[in-house]
CHARMM-style PDB file with segment names, atoms N, HN, CA, C and O in Angstrom:
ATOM      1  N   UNK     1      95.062  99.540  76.371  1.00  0.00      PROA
ATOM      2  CA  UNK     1      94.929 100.441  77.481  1.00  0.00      PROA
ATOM      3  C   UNK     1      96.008 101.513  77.362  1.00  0.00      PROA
ATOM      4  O   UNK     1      97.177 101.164  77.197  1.00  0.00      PROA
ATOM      5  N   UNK     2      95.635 102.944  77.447  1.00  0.00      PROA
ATOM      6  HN  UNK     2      94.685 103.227  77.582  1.00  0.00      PROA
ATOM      7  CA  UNK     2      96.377 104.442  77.526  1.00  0.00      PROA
ATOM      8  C   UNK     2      97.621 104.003  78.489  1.00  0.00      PROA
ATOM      9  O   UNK     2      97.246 103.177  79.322  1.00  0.00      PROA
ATOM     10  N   UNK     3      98.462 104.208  78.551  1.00  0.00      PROA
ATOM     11  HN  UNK     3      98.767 104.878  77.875  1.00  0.00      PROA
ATOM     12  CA  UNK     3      99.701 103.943  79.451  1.00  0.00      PROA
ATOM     13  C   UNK     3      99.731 105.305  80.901  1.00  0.00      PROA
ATOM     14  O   UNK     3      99.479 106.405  80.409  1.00  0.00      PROA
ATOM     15  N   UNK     4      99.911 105.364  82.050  1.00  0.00      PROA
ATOM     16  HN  UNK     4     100.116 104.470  82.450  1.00  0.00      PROA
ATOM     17  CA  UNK     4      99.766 106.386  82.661  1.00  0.00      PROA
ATOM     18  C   UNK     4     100.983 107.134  83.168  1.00  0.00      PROA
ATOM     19  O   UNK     4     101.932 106.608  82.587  1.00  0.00      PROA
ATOM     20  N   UNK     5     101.417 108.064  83.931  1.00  0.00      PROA
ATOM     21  HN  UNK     5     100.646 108.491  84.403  1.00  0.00      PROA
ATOM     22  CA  UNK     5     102.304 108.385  84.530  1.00  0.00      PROA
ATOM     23  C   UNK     5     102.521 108.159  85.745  1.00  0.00      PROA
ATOM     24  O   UNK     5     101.810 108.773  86.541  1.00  0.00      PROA
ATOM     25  N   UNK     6     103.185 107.558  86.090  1.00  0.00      PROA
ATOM     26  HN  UNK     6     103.763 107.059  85.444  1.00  0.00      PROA
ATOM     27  CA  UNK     6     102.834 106.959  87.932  1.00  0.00      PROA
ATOM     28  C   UNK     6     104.614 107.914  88.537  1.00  0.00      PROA
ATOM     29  O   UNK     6     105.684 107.533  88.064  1.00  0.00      PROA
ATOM     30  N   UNK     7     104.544 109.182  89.658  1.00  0.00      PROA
ATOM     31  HN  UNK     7     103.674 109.491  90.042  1.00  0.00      PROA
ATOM     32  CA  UNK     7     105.141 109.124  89.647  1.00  0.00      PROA
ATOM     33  C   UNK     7     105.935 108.579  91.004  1.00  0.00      PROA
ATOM     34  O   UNK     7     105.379 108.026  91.953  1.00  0.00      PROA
ATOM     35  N   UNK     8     107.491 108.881  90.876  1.00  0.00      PROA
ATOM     36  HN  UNK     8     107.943 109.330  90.105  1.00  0.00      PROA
ATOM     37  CA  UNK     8     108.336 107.729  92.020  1.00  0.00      PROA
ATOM     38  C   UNK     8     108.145 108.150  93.082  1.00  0.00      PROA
ATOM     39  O   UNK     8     108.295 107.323  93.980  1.00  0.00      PROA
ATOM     40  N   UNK     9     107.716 109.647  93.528  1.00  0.00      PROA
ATOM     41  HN  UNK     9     107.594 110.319  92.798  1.00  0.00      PROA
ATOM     42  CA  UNK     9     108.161 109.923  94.927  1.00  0.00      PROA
ATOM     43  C   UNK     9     106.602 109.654  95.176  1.00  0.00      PROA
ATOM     44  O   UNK     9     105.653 109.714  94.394  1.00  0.00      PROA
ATOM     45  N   UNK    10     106.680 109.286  96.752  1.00  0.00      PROA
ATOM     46  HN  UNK    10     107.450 109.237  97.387  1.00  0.00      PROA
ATOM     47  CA  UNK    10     105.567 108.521  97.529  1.00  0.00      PROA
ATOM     48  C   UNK    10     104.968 109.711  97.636  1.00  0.00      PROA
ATOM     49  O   UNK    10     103.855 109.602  97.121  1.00  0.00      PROA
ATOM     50  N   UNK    11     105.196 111.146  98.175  1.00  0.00      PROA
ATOM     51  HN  UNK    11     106.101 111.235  98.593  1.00  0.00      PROA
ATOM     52  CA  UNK    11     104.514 112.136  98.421  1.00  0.00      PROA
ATOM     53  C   UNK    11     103.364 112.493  97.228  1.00  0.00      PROA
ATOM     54  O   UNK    11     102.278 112.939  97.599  1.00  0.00      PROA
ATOM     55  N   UNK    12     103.605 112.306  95.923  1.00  0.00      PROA
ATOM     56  HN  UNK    12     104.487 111.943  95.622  1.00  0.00      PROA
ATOM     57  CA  UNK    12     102.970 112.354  94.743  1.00  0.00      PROA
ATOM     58  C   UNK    12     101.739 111.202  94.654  1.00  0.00      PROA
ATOM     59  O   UNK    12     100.553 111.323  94.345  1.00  0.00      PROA
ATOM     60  N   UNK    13     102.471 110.135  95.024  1.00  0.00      PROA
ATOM     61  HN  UNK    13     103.434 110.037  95.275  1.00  0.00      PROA
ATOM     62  CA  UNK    13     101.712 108.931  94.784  1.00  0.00      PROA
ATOM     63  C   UNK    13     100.398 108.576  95.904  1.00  0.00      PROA
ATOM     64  O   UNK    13     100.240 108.880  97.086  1.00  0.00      PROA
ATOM     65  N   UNK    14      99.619 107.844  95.000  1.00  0.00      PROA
ATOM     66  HN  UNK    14      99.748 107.596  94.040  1.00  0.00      PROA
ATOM     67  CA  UNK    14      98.538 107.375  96.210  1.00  0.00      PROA
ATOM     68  C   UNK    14      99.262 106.866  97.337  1.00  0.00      PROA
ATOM     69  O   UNK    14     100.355 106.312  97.222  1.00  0.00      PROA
ATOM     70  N   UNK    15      98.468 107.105  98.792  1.00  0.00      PROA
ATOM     71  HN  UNK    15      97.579 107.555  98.886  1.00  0.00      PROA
ATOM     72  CA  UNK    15      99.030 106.329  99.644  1.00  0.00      PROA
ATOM     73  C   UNK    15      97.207 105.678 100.506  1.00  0.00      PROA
ATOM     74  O   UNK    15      96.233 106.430 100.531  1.00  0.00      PROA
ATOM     75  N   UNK    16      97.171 104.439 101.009  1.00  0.00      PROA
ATOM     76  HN  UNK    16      97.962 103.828 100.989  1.00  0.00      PROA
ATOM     77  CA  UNK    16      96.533 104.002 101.579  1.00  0.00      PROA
ATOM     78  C   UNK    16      96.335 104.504 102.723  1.00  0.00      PROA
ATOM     79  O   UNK    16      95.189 104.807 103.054  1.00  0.00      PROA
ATOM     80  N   UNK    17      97.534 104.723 103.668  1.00  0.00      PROA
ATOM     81  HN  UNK    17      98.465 104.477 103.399  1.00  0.00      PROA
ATOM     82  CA  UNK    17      97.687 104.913 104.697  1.00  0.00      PROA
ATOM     83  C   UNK    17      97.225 106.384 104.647  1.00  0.00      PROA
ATOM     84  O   UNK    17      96.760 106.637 105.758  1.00  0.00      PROA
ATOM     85  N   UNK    18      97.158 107.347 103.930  1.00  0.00      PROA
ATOM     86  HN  UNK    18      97.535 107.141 103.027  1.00  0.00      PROA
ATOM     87  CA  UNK    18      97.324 108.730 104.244  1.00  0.00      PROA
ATOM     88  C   UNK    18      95.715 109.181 104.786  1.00  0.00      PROA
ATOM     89  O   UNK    18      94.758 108.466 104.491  1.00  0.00      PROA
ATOM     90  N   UNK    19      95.537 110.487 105.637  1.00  0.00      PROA
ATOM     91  HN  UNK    19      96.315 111.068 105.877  1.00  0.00      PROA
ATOM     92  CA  UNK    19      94.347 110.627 106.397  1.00  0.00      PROA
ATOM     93  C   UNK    19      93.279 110.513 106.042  1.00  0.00      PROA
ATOM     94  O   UNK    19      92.375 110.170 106.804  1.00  0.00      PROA
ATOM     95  N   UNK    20      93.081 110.816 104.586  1.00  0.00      PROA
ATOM     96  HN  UNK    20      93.815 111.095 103.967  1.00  0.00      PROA
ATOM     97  CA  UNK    20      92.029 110.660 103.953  1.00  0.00      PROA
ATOM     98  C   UNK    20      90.890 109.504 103.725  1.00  0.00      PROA
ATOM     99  O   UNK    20      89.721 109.502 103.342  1.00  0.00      PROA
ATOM    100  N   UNK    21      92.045 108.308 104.252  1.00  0.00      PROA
ATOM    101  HN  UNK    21      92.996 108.310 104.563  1.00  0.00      PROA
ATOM    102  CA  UNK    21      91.504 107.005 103.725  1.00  0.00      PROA
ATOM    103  C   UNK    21      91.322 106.564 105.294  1.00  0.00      PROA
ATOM    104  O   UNK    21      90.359 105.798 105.330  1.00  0.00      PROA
ATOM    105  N   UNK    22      91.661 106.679 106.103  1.00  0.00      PROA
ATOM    106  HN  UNK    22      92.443 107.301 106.073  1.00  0.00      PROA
ATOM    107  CA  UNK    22      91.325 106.376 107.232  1.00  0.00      PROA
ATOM    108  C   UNK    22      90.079 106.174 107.503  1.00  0.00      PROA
ATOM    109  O   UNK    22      89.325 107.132 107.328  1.00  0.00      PROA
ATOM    110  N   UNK    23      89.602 105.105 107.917  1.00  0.00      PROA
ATOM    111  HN  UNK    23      90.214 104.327 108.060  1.00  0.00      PROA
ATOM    112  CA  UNK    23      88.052 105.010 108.779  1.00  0.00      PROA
ATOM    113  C   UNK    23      87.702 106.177 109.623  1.00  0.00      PROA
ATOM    114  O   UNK    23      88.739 106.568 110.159  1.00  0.00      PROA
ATOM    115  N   UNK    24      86.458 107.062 110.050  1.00  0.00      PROA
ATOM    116  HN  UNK    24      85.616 106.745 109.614  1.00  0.00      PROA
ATOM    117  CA  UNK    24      86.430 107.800 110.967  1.00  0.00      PROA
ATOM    118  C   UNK    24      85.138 107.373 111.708  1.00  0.00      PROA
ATOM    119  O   UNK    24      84.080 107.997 111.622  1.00  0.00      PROA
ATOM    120  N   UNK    25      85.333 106.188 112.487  1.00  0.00      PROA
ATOM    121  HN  UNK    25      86.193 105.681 112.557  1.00  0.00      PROA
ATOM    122  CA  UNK    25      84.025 105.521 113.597  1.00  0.00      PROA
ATOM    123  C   UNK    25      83.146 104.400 112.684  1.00  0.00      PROA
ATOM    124  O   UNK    25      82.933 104.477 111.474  1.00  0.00      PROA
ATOM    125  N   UNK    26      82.843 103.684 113.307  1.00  0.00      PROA
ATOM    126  HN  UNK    26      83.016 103.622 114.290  1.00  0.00      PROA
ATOM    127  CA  UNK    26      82.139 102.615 113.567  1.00  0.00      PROA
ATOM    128  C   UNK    26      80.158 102.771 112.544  1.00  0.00      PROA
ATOM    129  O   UNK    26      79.320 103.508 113.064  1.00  0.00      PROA
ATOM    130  N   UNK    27      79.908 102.234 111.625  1.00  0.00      PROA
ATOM    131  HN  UNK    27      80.589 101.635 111.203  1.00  0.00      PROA
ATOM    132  CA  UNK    27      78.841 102.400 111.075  1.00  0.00      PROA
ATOM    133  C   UNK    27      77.929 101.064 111.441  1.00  0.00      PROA
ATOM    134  O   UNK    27      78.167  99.889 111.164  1.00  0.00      PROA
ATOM    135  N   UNK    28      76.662 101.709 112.247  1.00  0.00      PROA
ATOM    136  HN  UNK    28      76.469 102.664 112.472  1.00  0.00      PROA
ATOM    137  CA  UNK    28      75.689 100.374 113.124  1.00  0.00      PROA
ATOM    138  C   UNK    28      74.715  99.739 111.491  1.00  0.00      PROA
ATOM    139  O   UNK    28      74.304  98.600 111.268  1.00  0.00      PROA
ATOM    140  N   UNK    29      74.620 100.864 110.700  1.00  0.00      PROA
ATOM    141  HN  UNK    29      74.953 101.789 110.882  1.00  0.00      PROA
ATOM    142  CA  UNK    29      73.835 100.308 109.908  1.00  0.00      PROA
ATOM    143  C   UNK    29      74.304 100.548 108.640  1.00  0.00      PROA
ATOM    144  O   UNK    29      74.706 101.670 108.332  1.00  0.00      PROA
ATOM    145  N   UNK    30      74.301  99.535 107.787  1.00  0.00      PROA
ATOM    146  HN  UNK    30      73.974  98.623 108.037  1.00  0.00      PROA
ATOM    147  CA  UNK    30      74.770  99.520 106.305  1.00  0.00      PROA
ATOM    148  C   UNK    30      73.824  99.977 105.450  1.00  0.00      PROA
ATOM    149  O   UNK    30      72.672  99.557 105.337  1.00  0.00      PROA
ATOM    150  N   UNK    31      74.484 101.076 104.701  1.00  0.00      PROA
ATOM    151  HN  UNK    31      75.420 101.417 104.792  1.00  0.00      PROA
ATOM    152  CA  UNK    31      73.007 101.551 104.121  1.00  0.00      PROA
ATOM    153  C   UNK    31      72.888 100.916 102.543  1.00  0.00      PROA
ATOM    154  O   UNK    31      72.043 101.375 101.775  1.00  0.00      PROA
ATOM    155  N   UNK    32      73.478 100.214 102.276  1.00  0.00      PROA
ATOM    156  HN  UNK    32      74.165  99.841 102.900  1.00  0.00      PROA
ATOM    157  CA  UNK    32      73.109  99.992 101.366  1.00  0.00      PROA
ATOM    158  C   UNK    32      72.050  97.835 101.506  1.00  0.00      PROA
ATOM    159  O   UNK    32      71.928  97.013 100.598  1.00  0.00      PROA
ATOM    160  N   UNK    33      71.691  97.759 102.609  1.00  0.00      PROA
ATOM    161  HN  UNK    33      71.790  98.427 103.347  1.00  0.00      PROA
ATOM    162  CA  UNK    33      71.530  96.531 102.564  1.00  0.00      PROA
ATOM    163  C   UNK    33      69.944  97.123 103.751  1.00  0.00      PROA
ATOM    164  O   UNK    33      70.133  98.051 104.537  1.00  0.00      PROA
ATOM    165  N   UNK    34      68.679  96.497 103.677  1.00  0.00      PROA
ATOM    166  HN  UNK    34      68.526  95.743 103.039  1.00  0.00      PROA
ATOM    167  CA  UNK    34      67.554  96.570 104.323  1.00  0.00      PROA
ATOM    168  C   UNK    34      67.981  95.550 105.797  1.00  0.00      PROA
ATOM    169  O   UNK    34      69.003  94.863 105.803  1.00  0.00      PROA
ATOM    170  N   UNK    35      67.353  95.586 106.567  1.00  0.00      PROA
ATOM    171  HN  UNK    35      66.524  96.145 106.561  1.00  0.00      PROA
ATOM    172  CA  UNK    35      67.511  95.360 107.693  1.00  0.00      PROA
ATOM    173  C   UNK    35      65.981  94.197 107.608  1.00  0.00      PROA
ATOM    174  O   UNK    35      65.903  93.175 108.288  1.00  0.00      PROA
ATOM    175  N   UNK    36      65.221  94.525 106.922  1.00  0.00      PROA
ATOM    176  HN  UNK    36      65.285  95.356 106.370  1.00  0.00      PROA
ATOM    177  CA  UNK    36      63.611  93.699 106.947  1.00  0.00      PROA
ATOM    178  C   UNK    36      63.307  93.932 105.435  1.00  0.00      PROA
ATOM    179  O   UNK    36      63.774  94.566 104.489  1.00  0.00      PROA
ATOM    180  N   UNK    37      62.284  93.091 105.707  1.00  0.00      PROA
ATOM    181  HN  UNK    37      61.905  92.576 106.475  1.00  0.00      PROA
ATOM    182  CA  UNK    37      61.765  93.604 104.073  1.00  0.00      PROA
ATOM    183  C   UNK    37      60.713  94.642 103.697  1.00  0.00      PROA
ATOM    184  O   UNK    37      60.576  95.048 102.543  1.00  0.00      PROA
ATOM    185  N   UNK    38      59.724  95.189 105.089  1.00  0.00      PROA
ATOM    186  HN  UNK    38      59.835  94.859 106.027  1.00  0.00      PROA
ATOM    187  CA  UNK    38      59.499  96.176 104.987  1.00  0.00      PROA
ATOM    188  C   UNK    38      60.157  97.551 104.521  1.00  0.00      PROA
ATOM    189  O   UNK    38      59.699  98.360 103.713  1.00  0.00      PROA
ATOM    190  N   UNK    39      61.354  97.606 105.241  1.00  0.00      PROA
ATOM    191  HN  UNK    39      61.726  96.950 105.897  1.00  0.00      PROA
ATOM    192  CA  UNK    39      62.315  98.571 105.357  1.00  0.00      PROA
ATOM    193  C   UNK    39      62.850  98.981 103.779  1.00  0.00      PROA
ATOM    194  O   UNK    39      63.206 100.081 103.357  1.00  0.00      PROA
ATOM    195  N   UNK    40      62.752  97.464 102.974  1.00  0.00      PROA
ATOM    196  HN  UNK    40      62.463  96.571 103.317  1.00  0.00      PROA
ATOM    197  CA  UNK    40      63.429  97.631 101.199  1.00  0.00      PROA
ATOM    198  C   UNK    40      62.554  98.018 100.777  1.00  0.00      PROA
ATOM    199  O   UNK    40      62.910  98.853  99.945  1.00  0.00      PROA
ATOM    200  N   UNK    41      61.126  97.925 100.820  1.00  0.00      PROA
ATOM    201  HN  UNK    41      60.837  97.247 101.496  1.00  0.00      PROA
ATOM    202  CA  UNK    41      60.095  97.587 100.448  1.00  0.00      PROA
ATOM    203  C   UNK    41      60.113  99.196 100.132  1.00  0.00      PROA
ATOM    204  O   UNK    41      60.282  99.777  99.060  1.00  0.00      PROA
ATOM    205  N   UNK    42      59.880  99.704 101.442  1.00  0.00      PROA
ATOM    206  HN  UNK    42      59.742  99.232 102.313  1.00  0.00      PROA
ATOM    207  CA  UNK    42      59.518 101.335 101.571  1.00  0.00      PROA
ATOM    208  C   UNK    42      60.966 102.216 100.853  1.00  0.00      PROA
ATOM    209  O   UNK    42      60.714 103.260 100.251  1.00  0.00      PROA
ATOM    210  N   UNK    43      62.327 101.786 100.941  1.00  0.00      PROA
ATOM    211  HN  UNK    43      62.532 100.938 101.430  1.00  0.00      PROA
ATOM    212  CA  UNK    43      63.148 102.586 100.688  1.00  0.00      PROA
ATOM    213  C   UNK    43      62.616 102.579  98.596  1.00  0.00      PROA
ATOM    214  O   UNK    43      62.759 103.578  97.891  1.00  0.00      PROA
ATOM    215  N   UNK    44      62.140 101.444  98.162  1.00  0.00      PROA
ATOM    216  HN  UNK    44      62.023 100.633  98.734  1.00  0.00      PROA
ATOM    217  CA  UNK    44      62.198 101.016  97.009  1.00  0.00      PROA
ATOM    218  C   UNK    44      61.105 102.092  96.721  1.00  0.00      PROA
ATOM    219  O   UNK    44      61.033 102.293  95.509  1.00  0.00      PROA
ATOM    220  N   UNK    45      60.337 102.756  97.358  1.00  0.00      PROA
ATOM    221  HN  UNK    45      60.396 102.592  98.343  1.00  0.00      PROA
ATOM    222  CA  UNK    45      58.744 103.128  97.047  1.00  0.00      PROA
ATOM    223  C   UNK    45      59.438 104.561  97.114  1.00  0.00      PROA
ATOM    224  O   UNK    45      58.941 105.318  96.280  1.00  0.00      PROA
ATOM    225  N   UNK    46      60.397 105.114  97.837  1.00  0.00      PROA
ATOM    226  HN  UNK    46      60.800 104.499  98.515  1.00  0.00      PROA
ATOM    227  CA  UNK    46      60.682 106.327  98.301  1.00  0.00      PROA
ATOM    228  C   UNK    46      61.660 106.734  97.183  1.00  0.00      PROA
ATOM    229  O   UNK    46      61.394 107.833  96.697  1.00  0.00      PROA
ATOM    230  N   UNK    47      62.916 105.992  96.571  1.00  0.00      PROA
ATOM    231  HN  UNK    47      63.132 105.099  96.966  1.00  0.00      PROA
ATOM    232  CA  UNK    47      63.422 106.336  96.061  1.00  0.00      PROA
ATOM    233  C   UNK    47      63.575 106.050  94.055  1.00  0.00      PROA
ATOM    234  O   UNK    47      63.954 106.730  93.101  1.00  0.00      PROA
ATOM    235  N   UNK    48      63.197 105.092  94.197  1.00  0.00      PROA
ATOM    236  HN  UNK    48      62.890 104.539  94.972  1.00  0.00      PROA
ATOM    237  CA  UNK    48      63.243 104.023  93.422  1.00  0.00      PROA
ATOM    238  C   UNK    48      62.173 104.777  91.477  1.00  0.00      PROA
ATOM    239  O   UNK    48      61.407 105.738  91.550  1.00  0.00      PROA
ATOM    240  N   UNK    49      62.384 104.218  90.433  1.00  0.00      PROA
ATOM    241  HN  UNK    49      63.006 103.437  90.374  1.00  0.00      PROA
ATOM    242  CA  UNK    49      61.635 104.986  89.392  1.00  0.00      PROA
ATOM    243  C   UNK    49      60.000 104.427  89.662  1.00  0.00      PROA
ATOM    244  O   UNK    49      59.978 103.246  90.009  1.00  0.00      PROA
ATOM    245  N   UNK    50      59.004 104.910  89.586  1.00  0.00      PROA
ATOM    246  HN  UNK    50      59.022 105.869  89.305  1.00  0.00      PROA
ATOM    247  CA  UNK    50      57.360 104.365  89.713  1.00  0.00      PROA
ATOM    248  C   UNK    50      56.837 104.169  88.195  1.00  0.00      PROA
ATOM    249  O   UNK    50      55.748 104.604  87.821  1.00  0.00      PROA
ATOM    250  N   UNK    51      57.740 103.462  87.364  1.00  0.00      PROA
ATOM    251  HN  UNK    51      58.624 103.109  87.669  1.00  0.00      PROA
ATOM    252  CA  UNK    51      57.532 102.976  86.213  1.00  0.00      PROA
ATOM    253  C   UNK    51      56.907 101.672  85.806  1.00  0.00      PROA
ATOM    254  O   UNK    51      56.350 101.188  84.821  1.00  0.00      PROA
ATOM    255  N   UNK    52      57.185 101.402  86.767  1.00  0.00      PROA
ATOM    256  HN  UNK    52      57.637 101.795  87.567  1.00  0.00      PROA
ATOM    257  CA  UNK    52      56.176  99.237  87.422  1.00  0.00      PROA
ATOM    258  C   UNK    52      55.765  99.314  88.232  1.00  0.00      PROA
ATOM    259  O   UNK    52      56.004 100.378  88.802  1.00  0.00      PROA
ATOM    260  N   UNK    53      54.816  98.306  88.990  1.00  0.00      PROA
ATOM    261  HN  UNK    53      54.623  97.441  88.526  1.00  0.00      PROA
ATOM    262  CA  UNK    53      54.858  98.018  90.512  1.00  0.00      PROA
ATOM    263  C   UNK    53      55.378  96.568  90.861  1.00  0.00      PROA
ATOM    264  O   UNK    53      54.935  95.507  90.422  1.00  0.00      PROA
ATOM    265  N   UNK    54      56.232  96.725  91.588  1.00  0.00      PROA
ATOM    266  HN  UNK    54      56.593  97.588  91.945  1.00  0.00      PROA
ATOM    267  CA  UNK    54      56.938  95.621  92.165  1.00  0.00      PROA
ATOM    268  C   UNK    54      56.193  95.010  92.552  1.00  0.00      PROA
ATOM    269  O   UNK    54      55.025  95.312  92.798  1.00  0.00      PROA
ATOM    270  N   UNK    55      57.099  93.322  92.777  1.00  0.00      PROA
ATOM    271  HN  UNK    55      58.048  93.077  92.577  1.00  0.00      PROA
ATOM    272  CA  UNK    55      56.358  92.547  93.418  1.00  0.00      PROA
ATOM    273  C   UNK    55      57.036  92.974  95.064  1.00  0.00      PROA
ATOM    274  O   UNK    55      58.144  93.430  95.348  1.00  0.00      PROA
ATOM    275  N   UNK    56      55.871  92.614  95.944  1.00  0.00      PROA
ATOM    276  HN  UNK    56      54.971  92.243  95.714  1.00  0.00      PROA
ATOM    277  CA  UNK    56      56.657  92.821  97.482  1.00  0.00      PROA
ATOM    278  C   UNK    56      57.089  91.645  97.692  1.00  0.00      PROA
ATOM    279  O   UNK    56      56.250  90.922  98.227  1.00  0.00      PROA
ATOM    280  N   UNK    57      58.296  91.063  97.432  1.00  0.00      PROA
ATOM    281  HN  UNK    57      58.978  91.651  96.997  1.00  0.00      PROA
ATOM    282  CA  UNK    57      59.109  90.282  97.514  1.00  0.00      PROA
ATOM    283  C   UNK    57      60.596  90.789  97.645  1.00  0.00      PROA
ATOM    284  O   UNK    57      60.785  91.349  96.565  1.00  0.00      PROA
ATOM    285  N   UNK    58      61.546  90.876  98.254  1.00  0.00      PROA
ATOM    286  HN  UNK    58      61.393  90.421  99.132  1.00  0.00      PROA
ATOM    287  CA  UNK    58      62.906  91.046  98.816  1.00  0.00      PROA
ATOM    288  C   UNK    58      63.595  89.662  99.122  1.00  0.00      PROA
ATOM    289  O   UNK    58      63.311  88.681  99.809  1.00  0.00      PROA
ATOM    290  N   UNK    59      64.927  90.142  98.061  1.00  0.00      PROA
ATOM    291  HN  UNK    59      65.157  90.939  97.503  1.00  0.00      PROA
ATOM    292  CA  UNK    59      65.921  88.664  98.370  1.00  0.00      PROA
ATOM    293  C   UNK    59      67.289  89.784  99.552  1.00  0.00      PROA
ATOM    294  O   UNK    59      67.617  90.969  99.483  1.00  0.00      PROA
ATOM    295  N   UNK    60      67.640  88.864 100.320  1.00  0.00      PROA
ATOM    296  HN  UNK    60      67.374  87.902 100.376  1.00  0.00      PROA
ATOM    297  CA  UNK    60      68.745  89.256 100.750  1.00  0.00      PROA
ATOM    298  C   UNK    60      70.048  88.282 100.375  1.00  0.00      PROA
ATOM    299  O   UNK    60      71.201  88.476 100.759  1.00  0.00      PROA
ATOM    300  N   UNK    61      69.748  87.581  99.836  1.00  0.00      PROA
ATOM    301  HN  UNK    61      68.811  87.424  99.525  1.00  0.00      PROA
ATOM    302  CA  UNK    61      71.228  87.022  99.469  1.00  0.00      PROA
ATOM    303  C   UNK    61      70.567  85.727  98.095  1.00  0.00      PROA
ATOM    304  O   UNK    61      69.608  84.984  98.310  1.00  0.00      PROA
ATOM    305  N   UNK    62      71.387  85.755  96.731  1.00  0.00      PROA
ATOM    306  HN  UNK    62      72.165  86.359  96.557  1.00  0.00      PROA
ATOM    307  CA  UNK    62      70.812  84.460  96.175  1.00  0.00      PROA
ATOM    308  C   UNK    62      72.317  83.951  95.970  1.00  0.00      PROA
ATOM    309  O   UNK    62      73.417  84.444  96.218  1.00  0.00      PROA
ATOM    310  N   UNK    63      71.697  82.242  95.168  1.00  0.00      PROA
ATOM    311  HN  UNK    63      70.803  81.841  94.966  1.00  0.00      PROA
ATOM    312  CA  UNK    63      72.797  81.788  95.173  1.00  0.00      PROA
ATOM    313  C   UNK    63      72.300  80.779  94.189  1.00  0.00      PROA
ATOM    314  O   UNK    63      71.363  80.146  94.674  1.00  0.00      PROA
ATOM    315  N   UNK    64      72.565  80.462  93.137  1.00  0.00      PROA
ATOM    316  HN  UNK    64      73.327  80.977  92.743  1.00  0.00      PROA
ATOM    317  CA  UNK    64      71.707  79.661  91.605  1.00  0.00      PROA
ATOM    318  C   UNK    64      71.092  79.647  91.671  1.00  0.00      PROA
ATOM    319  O   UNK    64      70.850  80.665  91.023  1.00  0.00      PROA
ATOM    320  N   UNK    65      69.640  79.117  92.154  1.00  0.00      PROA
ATOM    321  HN  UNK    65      69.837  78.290  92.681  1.00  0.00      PROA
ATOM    322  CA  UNK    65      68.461  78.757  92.044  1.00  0.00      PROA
ATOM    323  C   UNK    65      67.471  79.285  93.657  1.00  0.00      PROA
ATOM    324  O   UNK    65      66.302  79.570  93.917  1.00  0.00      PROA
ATOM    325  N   UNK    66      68.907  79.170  94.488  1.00  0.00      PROA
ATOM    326  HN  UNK    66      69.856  78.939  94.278  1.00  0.00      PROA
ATOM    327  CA  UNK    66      68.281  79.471  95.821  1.00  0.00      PROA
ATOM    328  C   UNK    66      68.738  80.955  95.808  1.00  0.00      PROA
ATOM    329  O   UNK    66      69.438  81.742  95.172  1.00  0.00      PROA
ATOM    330  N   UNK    67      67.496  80.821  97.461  1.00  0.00      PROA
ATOM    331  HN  UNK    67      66.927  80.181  97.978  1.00  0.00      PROA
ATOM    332  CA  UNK    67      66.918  82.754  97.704  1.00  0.00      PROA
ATOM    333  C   UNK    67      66.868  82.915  99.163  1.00  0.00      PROA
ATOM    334  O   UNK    67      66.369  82.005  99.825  1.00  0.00      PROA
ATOM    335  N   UNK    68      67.222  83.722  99.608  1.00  0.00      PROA
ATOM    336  HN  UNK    68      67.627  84.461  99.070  1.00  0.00      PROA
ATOM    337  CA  UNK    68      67.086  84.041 101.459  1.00  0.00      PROA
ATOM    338  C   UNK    68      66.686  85.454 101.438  1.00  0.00      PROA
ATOM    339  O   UNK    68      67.228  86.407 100.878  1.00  0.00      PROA
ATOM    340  N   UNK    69      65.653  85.397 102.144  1.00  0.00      PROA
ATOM    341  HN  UNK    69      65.213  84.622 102.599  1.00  0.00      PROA
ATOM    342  CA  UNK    69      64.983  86.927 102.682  1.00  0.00      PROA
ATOM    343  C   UNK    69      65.623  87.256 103.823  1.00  0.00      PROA
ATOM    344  O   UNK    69      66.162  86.435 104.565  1.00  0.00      PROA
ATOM    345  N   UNK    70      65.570  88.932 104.070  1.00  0.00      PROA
ATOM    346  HN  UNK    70      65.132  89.599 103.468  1.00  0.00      PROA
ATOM    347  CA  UNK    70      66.384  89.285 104.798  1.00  0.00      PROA
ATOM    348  C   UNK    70      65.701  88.790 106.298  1.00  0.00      PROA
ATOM    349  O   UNK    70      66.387  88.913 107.312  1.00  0.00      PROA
ATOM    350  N   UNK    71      64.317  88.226 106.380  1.00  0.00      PROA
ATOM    351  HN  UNK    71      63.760  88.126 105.556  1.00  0.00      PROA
ATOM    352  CA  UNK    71      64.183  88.182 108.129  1.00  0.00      PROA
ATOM    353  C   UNK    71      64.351  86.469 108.044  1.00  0.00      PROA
ATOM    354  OT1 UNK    71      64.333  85.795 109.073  1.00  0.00      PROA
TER     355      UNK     71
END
């Protein structure tokens, strides 16, 4: 790995705290996660490449072998 220049004074340096990184309000819906499986279904049809056709099946969470749909 390239070695970098990090420098000492804090004003230079990243800061977490500084305004930029601040939260600005409360988000009701996560956009990266469907709410139903309609909802994936259609975002998948809207955005998605039309090189296959999917199966209409949506996982919201797996875990080895097991599967949970989002409703």
């Amino acid at each position: 790995m390239a070695p970098i220049a990090i420098h000492s004074s804090t004003k230079d340096s990243l800061n977490a705290e500084a305004e930029s990184f601040k939260p600005v309000g409360n988000k009701q819906v996560d956009p990266y996660h469907a709410a139903t499986s309609a909802t994936a279904i259609a975002a998948e049809s809207a955005y998605a490449a039309h090189n296959y056709h999917p199966l209409p099946v949506v996982f919201s969470r797996a875990q080895g072998v097991d599967v949970w749909d989002p409703e």
